[in-house]
N, C-alpha and C positions, 0 to 999 in steps of 0.2 A: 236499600234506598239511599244509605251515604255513602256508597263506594264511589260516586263520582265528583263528591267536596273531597273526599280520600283523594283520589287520585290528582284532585287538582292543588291540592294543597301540597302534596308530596311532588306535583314539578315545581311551583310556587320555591317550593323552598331549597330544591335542584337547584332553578335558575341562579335563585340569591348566593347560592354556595359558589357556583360556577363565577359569577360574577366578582364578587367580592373575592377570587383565588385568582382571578384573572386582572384585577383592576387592582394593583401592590402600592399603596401610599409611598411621596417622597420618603429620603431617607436624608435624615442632616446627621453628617457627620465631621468631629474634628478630624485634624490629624495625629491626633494620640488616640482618639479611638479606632480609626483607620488602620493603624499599625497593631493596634491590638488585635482585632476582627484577623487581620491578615496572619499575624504568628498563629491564632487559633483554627485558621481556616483552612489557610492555603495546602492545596492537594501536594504539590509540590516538594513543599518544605516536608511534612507526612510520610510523600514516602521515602525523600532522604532519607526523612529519621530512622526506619527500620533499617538502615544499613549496621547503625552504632546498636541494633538489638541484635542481629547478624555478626558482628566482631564479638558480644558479647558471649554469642552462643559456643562461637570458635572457642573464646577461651575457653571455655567449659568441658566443650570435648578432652582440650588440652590436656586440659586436672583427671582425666578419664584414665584407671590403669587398662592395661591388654586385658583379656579375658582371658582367664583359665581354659587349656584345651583335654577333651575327655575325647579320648578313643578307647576303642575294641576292636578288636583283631585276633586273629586266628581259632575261630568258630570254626568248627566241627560239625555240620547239621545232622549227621549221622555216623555213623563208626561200622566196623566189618568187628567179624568175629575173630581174628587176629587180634585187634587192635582189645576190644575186650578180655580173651585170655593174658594180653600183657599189663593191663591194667589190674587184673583180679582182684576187685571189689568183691565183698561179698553182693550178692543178689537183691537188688530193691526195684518197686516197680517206677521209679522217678524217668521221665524220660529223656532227661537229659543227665541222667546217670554216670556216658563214658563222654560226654561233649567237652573237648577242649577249647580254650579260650582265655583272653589277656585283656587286661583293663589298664588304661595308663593315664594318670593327672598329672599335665604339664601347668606349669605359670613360668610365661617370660620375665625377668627379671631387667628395666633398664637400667644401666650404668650411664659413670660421667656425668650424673645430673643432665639426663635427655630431657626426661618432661620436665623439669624446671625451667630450662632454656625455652623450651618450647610455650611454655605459659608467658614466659616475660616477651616472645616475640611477638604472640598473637597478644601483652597488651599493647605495643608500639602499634601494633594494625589498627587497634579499636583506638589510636588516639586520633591515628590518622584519619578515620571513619569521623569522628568526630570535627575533625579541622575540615573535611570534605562538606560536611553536613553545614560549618558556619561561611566557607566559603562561598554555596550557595545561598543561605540568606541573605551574604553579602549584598549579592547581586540582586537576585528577587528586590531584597532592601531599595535599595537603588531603583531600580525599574518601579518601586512603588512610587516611590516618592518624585521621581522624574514625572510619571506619570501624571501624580498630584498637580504637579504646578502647572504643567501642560493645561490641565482643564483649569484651574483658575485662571491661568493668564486668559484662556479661551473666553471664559464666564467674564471675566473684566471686560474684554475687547466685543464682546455681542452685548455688553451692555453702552458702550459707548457708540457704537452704531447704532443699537436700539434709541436710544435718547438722542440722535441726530436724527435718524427717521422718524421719532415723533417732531421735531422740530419741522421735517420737511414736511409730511404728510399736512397740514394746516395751508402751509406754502401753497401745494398743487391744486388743493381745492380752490382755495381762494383762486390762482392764477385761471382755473378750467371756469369757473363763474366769472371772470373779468375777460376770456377769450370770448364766451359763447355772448356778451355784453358788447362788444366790439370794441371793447378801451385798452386792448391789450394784441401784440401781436403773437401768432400759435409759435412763431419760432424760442420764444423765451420761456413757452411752456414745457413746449419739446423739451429745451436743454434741462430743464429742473426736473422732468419724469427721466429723462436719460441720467442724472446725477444720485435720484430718486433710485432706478434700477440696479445702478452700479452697487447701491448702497446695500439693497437688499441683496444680489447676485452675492455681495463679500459675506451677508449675515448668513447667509443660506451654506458657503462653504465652510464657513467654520463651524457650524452646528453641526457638520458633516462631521469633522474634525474632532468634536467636542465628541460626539457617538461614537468616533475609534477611540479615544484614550479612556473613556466611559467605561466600552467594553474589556479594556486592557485594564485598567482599576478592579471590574466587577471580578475578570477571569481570577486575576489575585487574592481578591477577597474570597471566592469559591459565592457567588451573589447570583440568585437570579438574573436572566437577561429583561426581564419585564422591571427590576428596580431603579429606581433612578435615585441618585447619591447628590447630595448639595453639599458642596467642600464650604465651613462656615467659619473656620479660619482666613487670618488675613495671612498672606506670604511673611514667614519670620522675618525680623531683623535680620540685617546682612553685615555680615563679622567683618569687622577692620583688618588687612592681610597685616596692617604695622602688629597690631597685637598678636600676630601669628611669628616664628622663624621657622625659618626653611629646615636650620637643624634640627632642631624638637619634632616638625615634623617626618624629617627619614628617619628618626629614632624613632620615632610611633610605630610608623610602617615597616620597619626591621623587626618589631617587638608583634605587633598585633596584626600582621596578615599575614591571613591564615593558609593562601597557597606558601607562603615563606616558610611557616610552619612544617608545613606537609613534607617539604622540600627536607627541611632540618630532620623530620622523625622516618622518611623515606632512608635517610641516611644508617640513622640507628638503625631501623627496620635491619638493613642487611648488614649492619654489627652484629643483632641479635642472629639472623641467620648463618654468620659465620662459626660463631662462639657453638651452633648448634650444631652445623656441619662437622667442624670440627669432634664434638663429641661422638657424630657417627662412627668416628675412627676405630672406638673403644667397643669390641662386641658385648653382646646382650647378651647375658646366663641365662638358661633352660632351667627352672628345678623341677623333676618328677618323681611321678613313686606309681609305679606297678606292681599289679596282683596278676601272677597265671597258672592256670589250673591243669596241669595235665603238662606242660609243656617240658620241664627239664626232669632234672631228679627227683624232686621233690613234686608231691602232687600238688600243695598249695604254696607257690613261692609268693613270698611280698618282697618288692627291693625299691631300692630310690637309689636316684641319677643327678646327675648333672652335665649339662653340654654349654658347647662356648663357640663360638664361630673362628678360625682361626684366621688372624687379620694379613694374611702375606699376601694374597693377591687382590685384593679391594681393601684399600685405607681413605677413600673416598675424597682423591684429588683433585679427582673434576670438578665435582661441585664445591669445595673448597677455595679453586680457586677460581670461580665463576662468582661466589660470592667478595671475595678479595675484589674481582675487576668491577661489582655492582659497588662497590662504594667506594671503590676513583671516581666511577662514572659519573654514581649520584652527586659527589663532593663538588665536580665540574659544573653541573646542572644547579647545582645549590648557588654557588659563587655567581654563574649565568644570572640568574633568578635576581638575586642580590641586586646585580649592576640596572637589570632592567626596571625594578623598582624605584631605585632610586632616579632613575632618572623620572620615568613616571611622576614620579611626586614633584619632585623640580620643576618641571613642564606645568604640570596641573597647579603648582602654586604659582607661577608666572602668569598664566592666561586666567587664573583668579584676580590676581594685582589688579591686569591691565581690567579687565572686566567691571573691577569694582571702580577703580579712577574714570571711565568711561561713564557708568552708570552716576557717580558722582557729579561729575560736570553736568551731566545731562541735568540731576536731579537740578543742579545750582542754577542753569540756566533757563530751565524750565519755563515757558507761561502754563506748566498745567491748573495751577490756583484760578488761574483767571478767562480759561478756556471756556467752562459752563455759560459763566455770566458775560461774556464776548456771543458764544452761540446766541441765546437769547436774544443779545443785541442787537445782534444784525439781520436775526431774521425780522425784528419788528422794522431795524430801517428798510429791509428791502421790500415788505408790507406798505411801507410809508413811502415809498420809492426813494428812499434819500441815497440809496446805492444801485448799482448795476446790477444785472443776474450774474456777469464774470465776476464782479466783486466778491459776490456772495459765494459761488463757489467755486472761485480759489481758498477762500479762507473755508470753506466746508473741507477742500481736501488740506490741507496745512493742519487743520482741528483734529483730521483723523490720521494725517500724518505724525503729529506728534504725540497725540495721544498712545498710537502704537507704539511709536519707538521708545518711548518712556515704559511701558511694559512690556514689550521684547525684552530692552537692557535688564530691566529687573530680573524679569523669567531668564537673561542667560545669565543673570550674578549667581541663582538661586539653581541652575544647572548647573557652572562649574566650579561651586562651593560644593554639591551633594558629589561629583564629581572627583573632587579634593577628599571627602570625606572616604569617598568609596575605596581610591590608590592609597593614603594610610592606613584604612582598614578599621577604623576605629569612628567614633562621633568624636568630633573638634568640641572642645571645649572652650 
């Protein structure tokens, strides 16, 4: 008689599960949290990293000696009655009595210090594995943080349209009650719903906008697509380019980026290659020792050997000197690299400058202090009728033209500053 409170209690509490998995509370977050979440998260970065456990495994093999080799040879599975009369054992029932057969334990021996070269090259790889791995962060880095300001500028600029269309929305009402009143004519309502629509047409594209870099954020973070993230930071300070020079900074970027790096231990890489090739030149000793029964004079011989490859017709020139021409080449590519950074850097601190002295003026010339309480203002004189409808919006679009370009110029200071940071390789200080 209570299997069907049972049963409705057990969807009841379905639904609430379903619900409450499906319906993910805002998420506020800075941006030091942000970066954290992401080091911890991102899939990316993840499986970079198993490359540096991949170089690490190489060297390991590296430090591995040859293995021992065990043969046998020249088994007998059976024998003829000759071969018995020359043997003359006395008589036992064993059945492998007249079986001849040889056992032989080899171990390679390398010379020239092989596997030591070989360890110190597979670690130049595993450094490289690692400069690869911060390389990429680099960028991820970057793309976070690009990201970042993207949706703030977004979230600023849908609120300063937001708070123009609450300004407007009061306007059109009033004006649709003073049309349908006969004290007004439809053409001056028109233009205010048409100014009205524009407004909304712009708020509608950038939420558009704000939902790709969203999704570009969340993909980073490794975040559900159902989360929605509130950036609650304000855009940092923006660094003075006087308190930067230009040389300190290609000295960063010579020292701390990390494709430079790559470039530098790609170099050594086939140092250590040659120093190893080279060593091939030197053959590798054989020690052994066999046991064979039946095979010569003796019925149970033990003996030990030694063998040696004799080096006159491979001394291993080709790869010798394949590796010789891999580190002109790389050396070319190193110096390549060099020149393009540097310029890089130069370039990206120039359109810093100019970006920042731009955003300056703008900041200096600014009405944005007095933008809000202007809005205000005119929408009650054009209530009042002390102004025209063109009056009113020209200064509606002047209000949200400069409201924009004062946060563009920000968001591109705060672009080709993360920008700047990205071509040295390092955080500016």
């Amino acid at each position: 008689m209570h299997t069907p409170k049972l049963i409705l209690l057990a969807a009841l509490l379905l639904h609430l599960f379903t619900a409450s998995a499906q319906e993910q509370p805002d998420i506020k977050l800075s941006c030091e949290e942000i970066e954290t979440l992401f080091l911890q998260n991102n899939l990316e970065l993840i499986a970079e990293k198993y490359n540096i456990g991949i170089a690490d495994a190489a060297i390991i093999q590296a430090r591995l000696w040859d293995n021992p080799t065990l043969s046998v040879s020249n088994v007998n599975l059976w024998s003829t009655k000759a071969q018995e009369r020359e043997i003359n054992d006395p008589p036992h029932n064993s059945y492998l009595k007249n079986t001849e057969f040889s056992i032989e334990l080899s171990q390679i021996i390398q010379t020239a210090n092989k596997r030591g070269k070989l360890i110190r090259r597979e670690k130049v790889a595993k450094e490289i594995a690692q400069q690869e791995f911060e390389d990429v962060l680099r960028g991820l880095k970057t793309e976070l943080r690009k990201s970042v300001y993207e949706i703030q500028y977004a979230q600023a600029y849908i609120d300063v349209l937001v708070n123009q269309q609450n300004s407007t929305n009061p306007l059109v009402e009033a004006y649709k009650k003073q049309v349908q009143q006969g004290n007004m004519a439809k053409g001056e309502l028109l233009r205010l719903q048409s100014s009205l629509l524009e407004l909304e047409n712009e708020i509608n594209g950038l939420r558009m906008e704000l939902a790709q870099q969203e999704k570009t954020l969340k993909v980073l973070l490794n975040m559900s697509p159902q989360t929605h993230i509130e950036i609650i930071d304000k855009p940092h300070k923006e660094k003075n380019p006087e308190q930067l020079t230009l040389s300190d900074l290609l000295q960063q970027a010579d020292e701390y980026r990390p494709d430079m790096k790559q470039y530098r231990l790609q170099t050594q890489f086939h140092r250590k290659s040659l120093e190893y090739e080279k060593s091939l030149r030197t053959p590798d000793v054989t020690l052994s020792a066999n046991y064979d029964r039946y095979g010569g004079v003796w019925k149970d011989f033990v003996g030990f050997g030694v063998s040696i490859d004799l080096p006159f017709l491979n001394r291993n020139r080709g790869n010798i000197k394949a590796a010789q021409l891999s580190i002109a080449q790389n050396l070319s590519r190193e110096q390549q690299q060099q020149n393009i950074i540097l310029h890089e850097v130069a370039a990206a601190y120039n359109n810093y400058t100019q970006t920042y002295r731009f955003y300056k003026k703008i900041e200096e010339n600014s009405l944005l202090p007095e933008l809000d309480s202007m809005l205000e203002l005119y929408t009650k004189n054009l209530l009042n009728k002390n102004i025209s409808m063109l009056e009113y919006v020209d200064f509606m679009e002047a209000y949200r033209s400069n409201k924009q370009t004062v946060l563009s110029a920000k968001k591109e200071l705060t672009m080709q500053f993360e920008e700047l940071q990205y071509l040295v390789g390092t955080d500016i200080q």
